[in-house]
C-alpha positions in Angstrom: -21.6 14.8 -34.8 -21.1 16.6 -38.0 -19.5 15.6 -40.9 -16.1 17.4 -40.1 -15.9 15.7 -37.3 -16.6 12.2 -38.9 -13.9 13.2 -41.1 -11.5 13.4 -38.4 -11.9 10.7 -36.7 -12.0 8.7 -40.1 -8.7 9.8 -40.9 -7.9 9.4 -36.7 -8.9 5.3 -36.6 -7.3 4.7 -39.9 -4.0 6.3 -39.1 -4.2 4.4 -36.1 -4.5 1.2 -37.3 -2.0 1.5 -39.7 0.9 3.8 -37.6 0.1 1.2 -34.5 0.6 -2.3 -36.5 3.7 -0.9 -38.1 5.0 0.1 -35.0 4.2 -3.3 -33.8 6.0 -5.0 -36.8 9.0 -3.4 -36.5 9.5 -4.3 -32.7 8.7 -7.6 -33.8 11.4 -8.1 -36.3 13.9 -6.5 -33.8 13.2 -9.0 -31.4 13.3 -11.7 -33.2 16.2 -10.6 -34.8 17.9 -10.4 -31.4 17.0 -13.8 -30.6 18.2 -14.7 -33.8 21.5 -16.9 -32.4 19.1 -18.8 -29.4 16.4 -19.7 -32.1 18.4 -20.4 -35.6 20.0 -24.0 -34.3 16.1 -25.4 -33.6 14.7 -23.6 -36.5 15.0 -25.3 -39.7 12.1 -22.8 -41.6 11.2 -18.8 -42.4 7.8 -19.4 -42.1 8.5 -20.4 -38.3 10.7 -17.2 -37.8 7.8 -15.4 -39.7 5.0 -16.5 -37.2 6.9 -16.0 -34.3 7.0 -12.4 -35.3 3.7 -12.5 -35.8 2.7 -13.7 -32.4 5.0 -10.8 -30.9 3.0 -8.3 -32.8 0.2 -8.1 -29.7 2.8 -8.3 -27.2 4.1 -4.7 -28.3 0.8 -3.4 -29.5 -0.5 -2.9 -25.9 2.7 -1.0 -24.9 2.7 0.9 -28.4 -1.2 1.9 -29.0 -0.5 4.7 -26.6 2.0 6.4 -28.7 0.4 6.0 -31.7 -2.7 7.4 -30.5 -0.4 10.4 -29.6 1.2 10.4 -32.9 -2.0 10.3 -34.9 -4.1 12.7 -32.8 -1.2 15.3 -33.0 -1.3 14.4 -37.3 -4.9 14.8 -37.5 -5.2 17.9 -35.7 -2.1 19.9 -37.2 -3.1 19.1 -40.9 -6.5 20.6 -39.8 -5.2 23.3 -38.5 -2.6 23.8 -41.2 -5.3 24.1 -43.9 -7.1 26.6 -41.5 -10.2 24.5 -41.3 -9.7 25.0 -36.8 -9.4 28.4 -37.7 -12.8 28.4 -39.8 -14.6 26.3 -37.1 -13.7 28.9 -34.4 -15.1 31.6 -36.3 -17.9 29.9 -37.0 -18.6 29.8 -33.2 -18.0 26.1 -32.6 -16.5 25.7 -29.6 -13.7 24.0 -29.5 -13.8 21.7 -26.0 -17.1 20.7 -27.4 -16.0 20.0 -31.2 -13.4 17.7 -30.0 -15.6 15.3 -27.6 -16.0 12.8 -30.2 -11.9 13.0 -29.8 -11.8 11.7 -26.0 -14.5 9.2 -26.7 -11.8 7.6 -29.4 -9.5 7.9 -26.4 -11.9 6.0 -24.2 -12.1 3.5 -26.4 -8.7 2.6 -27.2 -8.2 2.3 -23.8 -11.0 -0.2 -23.8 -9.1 -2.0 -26.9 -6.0 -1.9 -25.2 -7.2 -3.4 -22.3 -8.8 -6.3 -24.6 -5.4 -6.9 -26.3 -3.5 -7.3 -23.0 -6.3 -8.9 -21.2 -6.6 -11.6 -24.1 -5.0 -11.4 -27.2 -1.7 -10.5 -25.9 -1.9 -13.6 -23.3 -3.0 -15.9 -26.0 -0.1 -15.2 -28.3 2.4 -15.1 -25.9 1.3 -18.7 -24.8 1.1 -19.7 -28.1 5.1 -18.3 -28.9 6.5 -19.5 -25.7 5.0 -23.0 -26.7 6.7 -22.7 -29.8 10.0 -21.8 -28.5 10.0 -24.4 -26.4 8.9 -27.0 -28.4 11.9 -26.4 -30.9 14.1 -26.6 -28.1 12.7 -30.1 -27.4 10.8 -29.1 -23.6 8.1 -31.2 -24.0 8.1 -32.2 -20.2 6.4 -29.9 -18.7 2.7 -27.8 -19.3 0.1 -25.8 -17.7 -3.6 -26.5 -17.9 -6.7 -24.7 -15.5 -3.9 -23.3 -13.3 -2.2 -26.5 -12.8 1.4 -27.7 -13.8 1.7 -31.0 -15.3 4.9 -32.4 -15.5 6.4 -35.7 -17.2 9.0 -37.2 -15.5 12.1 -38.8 -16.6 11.1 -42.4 -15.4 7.3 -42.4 -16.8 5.8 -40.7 -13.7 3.2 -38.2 -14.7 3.1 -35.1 -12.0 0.8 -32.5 -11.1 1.0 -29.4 -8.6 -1.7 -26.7 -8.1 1.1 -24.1 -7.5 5.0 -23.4 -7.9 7.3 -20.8 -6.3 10.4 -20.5 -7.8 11.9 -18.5 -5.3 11.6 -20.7 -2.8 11.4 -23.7 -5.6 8.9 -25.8 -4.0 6.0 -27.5 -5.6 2.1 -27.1 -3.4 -0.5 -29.5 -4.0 1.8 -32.2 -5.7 -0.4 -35.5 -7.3 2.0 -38.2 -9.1 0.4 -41.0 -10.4 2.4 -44.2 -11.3 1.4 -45.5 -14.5 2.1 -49.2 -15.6 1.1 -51.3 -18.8 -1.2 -48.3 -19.6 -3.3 -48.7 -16.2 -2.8 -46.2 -13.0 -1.2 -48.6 -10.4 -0.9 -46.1 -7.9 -1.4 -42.6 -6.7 0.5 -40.2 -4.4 -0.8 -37.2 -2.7 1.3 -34.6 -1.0 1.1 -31.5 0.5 4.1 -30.0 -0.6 7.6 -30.5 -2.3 10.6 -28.8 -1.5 13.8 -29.2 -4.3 16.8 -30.1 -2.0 19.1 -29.9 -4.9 19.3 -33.6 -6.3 15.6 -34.4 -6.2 12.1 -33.4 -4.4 11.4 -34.2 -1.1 7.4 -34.2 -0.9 6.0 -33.8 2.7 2.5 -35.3 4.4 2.4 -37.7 1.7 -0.3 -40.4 1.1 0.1 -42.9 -1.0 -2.9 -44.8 -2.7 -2.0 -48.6 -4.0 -5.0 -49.4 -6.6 -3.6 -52.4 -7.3 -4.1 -53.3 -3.2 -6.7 -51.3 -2.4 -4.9 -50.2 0.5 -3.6 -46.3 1.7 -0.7 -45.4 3.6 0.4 -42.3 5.4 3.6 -41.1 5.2 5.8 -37.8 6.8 8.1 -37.7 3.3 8.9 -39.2 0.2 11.2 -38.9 -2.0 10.7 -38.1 -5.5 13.2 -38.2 -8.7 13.4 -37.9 -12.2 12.2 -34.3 -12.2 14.6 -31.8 -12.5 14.6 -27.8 -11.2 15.8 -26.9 -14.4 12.8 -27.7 -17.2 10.7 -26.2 -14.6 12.0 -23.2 -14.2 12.7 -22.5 -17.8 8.8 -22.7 -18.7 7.7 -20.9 -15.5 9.5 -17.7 -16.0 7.2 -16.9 -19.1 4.4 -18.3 -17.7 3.0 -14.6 -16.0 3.5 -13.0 -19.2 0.7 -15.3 -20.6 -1.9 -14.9 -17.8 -4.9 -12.6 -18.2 -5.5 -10.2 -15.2 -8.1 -12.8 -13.7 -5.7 -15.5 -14.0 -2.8 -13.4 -12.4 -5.5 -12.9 -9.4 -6.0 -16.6 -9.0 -2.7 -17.5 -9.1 -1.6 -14.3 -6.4 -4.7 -15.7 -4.2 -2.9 -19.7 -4.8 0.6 -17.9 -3.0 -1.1 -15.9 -0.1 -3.2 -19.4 0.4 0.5 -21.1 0.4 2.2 -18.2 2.4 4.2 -16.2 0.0 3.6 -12.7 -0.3 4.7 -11.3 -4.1 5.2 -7.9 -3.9 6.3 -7.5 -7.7 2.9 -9.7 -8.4 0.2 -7.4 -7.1 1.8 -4.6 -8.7 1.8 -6.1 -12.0 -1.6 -7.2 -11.6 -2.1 -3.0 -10.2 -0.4 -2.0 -13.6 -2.1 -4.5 -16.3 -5.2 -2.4 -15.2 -4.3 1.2 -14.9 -1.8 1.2 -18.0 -4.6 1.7 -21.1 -5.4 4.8 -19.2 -2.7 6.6 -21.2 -4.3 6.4 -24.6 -7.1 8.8 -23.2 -4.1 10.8 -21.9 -2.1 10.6 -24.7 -5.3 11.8 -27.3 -5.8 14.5 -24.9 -2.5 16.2 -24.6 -2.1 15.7 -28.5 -5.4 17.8 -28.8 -3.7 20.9 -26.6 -0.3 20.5 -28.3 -1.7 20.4 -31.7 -3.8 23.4 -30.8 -1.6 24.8 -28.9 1.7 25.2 -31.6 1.7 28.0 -34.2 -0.1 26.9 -37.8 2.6 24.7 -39.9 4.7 23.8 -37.0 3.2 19.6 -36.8 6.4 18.5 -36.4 7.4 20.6 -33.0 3.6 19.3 -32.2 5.1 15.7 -32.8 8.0 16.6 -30.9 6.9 17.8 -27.7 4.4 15.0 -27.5 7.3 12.1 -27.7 9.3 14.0 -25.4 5.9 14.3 -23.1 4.8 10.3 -23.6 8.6 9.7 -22.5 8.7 11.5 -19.7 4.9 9.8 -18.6 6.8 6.3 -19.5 10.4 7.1 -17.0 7.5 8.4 -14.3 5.2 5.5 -14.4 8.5 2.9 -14.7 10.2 4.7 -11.3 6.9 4.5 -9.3 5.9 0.9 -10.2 10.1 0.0 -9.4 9.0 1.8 -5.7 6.3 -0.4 -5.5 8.1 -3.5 -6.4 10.6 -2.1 -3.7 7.8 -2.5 -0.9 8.0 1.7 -1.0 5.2 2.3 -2.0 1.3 0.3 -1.6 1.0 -1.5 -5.4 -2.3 0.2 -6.4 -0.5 3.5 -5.5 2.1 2.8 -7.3 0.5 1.5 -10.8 -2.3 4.1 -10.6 -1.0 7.6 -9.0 1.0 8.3 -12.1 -1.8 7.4 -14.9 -4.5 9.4 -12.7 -2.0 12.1 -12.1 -1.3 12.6 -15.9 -5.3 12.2 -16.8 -6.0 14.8 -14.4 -3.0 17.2 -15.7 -4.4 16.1 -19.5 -8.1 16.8 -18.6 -6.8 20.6 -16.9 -5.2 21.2 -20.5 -8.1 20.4 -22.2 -10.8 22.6 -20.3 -8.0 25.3 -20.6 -8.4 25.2 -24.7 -9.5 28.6 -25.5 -13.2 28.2 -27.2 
């Protein structure tokens, strides 16, 4: 690599680490200025407001890094080529599919870090938020640890399932263990819970008395003093703070229970195949910059946000056909990133050396 091209990327990283955590700042405030009326009754400090936003910021930066990779590949490349330094390394004999390697391997690698960000940092802060949130709101019944939900209930039963399914809103895997004077007293084990409205009605129960010794086997039970409604609340943000892994776990937990989610595999699909647009996006910055007459960056710019959008409204309708059952979910998360990268990489060998 020569020093020009150590040049370019220099200015490359650094615009995208500061165009990318801008964009991801201002999404932040938006949102948290649109929640502004659920969140100002429970929150009695800025600094609270201030973090929140702060744990948003890799939330959006995993959507946003593509476009800023765009952005700052099409600035890097037209300022070159505005000062005629393209022009000079043409003449020189450098071709140019060759000068610009160094280029896709930045592309390579932010799809790497964008997979990190949404694989853990993204997860983590969500998690963190959500917890936030809903502590303020005073939700304190009800967390997730390893996979498992641990709920308290309202008469000083402590509860845990191994799985939820809130469209059918029953509970797998349920443990409830009776606490009294600090000491367990007694344990119940069932199979499954189904919500019938008013309270749980658990099925193949047994019931362990420590206090006894004894065991007992029992078709139902009854439980109270958990309602739907605390559940539901923290379980609709709960996918948002898995990692991939954990989204394969917990898919595997509702095939093993009987419930196929359609809308699940193709989320997990589309965690994997969407940092596949940053190499996409560098590429077709690289032919657009190269592509548009000297001075005319901002056309460059243009085209390239009209492009991105039209990858975004694509890849949006075909995962929406595989959340419809239309289409198989890898199909439908990675046909459009693979047919873009293919349509990118045709571009690039098409650059006239």
């Amino acid at each position: 690599m020569n020093r020009l091209q150590r040049l370019y990327l220099r200015e490359f990283w650094l615009l995208v680490l500061i165009v990318s955590s801008m964009l991801s700042a201002v999404f932040s405030v938006i949102s948290i200025v649109d929640r502004m009326d659920e969140l100002a009754p429970y929150t009695r400090t800025a600094g609270t407001l201030v973090l929140l936003g702060a744990l948003k910021m890799p939330e959006y930066l995993r959507y946003l890094l593509p476009m800023a990779s765009l952005l700052c590949t099409i600035l890097v490349v037209s300022l070159a080529s505005r000062r005629n330094e393209i022009t000079a390394v043409k003449a020189s004999g450098v071709n140019l599919r060759i000068f610009f390697i160094p280029f896709l391997a930045a592309g390579i690698l932010l799809t790497a870090v964008d997979f990190v960000v949404a694989e853990f940092a993204a997860p983590a802060s969500i998690k963190r938020s959500n917890d936030i949130v809903y502590s303020l709101k005073g939700g304190k019944d009800v967390s997730y640890q390893e996979g498992n939900i641990w709920i308290r209930a309202k008469n000083g039963l402590l509860v845990r399932a191994e799985l939820f399914v809130p469209q059918e809103m029953e509970l797998y895997g349920i443990s409830v263990f009776y606490i009294h004077d600090g000491r367990l007293s007694m344990r119940v084990e069932a199979k499954k819970g189904r919500w019938s409205g008013q309270d749980w009605r658990l099925q193949d129960v047994r019931e362990f008395d420590l206090e006894s010794g004894t065991v007992r086997y029992l078709p139902g039970k009854v439980l109270r003093g958990i309602g739907e409604t605390s559940i539901l609340e923290r379980e609709k943000d709960r996918l948002s703070e898995m990692s991939v892994m954990e989204l394969i776990r917990h898919e595997n937990r509702l095939s093993e229970a009987g419930y196929m989610n359609t809308k699940l595999k193709v989320d997990i699909q589309s965690r994997l195949s969407y940092p596949l647009a940053n190499l996409f996006m560098v590429m077709i910055g690289i032919v657009l910059s190269l592509r548009s007459r000297r001075g005319k960056g901002m056309v460059s710019a243009g085209a390239g946000i009209l492009i991105s959008l039209a990858y975004w409204v694509v890849y949006t309708l075909s995962l929406s056909l595989g959340y419809a059952g239309a289409v198989p979910p890898a199909a439908a998360a990675w046909a459009v990133p693979a047919a873009f990268l293919a349509l990118g990489s045709l571009l690039y060998f098409r650059i006239p050396v």
